[in-house]
Steps between C-alpha positions, in 0.01 A plus 500: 500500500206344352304816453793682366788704628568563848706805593494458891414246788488583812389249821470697796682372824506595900748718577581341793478138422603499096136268481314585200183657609304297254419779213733675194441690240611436124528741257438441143649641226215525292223647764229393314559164566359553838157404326606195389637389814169586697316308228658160494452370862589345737887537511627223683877521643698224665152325522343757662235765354610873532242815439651758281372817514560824306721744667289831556525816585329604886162660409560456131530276220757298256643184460744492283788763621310780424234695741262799374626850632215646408628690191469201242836395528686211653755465736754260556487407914741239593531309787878537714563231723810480764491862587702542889257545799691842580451638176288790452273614249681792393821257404270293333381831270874623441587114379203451224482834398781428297288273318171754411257713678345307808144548492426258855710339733295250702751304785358250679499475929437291738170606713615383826846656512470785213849322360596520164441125337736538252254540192312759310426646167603775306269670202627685241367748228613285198603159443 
């Protein structure tokens, strides 16, 4: 926590093996920190040096929680890791609506086999 609070770590892993699949993502508290973080390279971790890079929107722009929707205002998008192969979008939807207005869902497959990988994001209108 040497640039400051962080709310949420998360190292991604295969699904089938439990092996990390050598990225994560970490979520500040404070997003502006991002900044400083991309400033002061290179981060080194258990001797070896990793590239951080800000989490973005497809197509669009933001690194530190919040992406433009094109009306001025920012949006909170979070990231939702562990979600079950068989689940569909529409559960996904019912389950963080409780939590805001979605503005984009964006779950991640796998090319070859179309397969849920157990990741995505979800976007919402306010943070």
């Amino acid at each position: 926590e040497k640039f400051g609070e962080i709310t949420d770590c998360v190292i991604m892993t295969d699904p089938v093996t439990k092996r990390p699949r050598g990225f994560g993502f970490v979520t500040f508290k404070d997003p502006g920190v991002v900044t400083q973080v991309m400033a002061m390279k290179p981060h080194i971790l258990d001797k070896k040096t990793v590239d951080p890079k800000p989490a973005t929107q497809k197509g669009g722009q933001g690194a530190s929680g919040g992406m433009g929707n094109g009306q001025g205002s920012r949006v909170k998008k979070v990231f939702v890791g562990g979600i079950p192969n068989n689940a569909t979008e529409e559960e996904i939807r019912q389950y963080f609506g409780q939590y805001g207005t979605i503005t984009e869902m964006e779950l991640k497959y796998d090319k070859a086999t179309q397969r849920m990988r157990g990741f995505g994001f979800v976007g919402f209108d306010n943070e």
